[in-house]
Structures are given as C-alpha cells and as structure tokens.
N, C-alpha and C positions, 0 to 999 in steps of 0.2 A: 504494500500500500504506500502512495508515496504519501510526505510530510509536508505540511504547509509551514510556510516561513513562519518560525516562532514573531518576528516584528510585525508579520501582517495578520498571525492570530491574535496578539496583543490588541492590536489598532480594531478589530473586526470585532475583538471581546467588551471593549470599551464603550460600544455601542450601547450594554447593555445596562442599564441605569440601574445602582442597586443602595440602599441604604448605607450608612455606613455603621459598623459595631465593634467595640473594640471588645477581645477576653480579656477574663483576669483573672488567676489563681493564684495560691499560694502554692509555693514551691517548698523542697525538701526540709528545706531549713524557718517555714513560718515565714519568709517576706515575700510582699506581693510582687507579682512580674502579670504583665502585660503584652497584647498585641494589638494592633488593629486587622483585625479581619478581611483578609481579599476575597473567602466565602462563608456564606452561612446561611443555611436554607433548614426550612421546616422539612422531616419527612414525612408525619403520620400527628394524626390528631388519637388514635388511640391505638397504643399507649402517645402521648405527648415525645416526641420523637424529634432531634434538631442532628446537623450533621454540621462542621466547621473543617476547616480542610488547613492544616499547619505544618512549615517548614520544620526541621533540623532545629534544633535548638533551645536556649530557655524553657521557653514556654512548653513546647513539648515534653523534655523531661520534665515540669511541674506538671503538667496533666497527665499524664505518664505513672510519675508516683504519686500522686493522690488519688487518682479517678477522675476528680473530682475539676471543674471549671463551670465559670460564667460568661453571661453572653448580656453586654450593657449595647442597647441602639442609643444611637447619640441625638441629639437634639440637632437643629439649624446652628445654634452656638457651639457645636461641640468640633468645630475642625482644627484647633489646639488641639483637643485631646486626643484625636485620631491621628494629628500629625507627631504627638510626642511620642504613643506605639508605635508610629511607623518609622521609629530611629533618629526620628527629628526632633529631639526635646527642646521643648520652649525653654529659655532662659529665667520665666518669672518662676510661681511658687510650683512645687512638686502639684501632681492631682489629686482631687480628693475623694476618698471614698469611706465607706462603712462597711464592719463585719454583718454580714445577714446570712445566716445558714450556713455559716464558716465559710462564706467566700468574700471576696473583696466588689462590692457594689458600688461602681464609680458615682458621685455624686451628681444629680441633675441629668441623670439618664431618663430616656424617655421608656421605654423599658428592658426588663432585664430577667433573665431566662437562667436558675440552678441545674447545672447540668451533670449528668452521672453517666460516667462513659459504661457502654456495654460491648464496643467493639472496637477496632483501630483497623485500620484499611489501608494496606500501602503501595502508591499510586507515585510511579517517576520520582519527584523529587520531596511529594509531599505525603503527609499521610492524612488520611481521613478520618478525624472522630468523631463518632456516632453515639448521639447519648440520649439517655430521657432526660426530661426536664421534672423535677423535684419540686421546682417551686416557681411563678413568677410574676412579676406587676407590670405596670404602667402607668404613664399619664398622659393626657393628652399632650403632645407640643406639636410643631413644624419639625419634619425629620431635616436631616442633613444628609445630602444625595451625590452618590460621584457618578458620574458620567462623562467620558470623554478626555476620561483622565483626570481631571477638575472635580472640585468640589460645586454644588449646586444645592441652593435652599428647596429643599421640597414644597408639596403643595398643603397649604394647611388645613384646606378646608373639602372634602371629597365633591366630585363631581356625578353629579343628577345625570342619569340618564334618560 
C-alpha cells in the first residue's frame, strides 16, 4: 500500500476542527504532569468509555503506573494552558488545579472526565489509552477550538436547525 506524505497528512488532518483538552495525572512519585491532547474521542456511552492517544514519555509512564488519568476541555481562555502542555510554558504563574478523585483537575475547565484505563493499544509511535470514565462534570463556557493549526474560539451558543 503506498504512504501518503506525512506533511500532506498533517495539513489534510488539520482540517478537522476538534476541541482542545489537556490530561493530567499524577505520576510515580505524587506530582502532577501534564499534556495537551492531539486526540481524544468518546467511544461508548455504556459502559462510559473515552480513548486518548499518547507519545513516549512522562505522561505515559504516569498513566502507565497509576491506571489512572484525567481529561480537563478547556474553555475559549484556556490557550495558555494548552500551550504550557504542549512544551510551551508560559512565563507567568504555574497552572492551577485541584485534587478530585485523586487526580489533578485543572482549574476553570469546562469539563472534565476521571478516567480508569482498561486497555493500552500500540499504534507506530503512539499508544492508545482506552479507559472508563469514573467520574465527570461540566459547565457551560465557549470551548477553545484548533483548527488549521490555530487556535479558534468556538461557538457559544448551539445552532437551531
């Protein structure tokens, strides 16, 4: 089967508009570590079912050895926080969150998903974790949207058809 150009799968993936969410666990040693998310999709409403697809690294080995991660969707203000897990730490204060159900709940998320891995799936470079969801909330805000590679304020208010 031939391979399409990794640059023109990038560009052609980009298309696809998706929220943006950062995890967050605690790792071996009790401190929290962070990603922002390139996937994360629902699979099954029963049992409550999410899948997150993650590199090599940190984060991994902290979901790894706990089981255990969360899934925070960020708000329309939340592209600081998304850019600080994606290797780009802001200069001002560290992020803030809260213990809830022994995970770290970033502050001012719009919602956020307790996740219990049941499987791990490994896929080229990344691996796929498959978990139920334990616990999770919400509130209303304007989500925070990439598309195009960019960041973009979602829509606040649903469209009538």
């Amino acid at each position: 089967m031939p391979r399409v150009n990794p640059a023109s799968f990038r560009e052609a993936a980009s298309r696809f508009a998706t929220g943006v969410a950062v995890l967050t666990a605690l790792d071996e040693h009790g401190s929290v570590c962070g990603m922002t998310a390139n996937s994360f999709v629902t699979v099954s409403l029963s049992p409550p079912t999410v899948l997150v697809s993650v590199m090599p690294g940190r984060m991994l080995r902290a979901i790894s050895a706990t089981g255990r991660y969360c899934v925070n969707v960020l708000p329309d203000h939340g592209r600081d926080l998304s850019r600080h897990f994606a290797s780009q730490p802001n200069t001002g204060a560290a992020p803030h969150y809260e213990i809830v159900d022994g995970l770290p709940r970033l502050s001012g998320c719009m919602a956020w998903f307790a996740c219990e891995v049941t499987r791990h799936v490994e896929v080229s470079d990344h691996t796929l974790i498959i978990a139920e969801v334990s616990g999770c909330d919400h509130r209303d805000s304007t989500p925070l949207v990439f598309f195009s590679s960019r960041y973009h304020l979602g829509p606040g208010v649903p469209v009538d058809r």
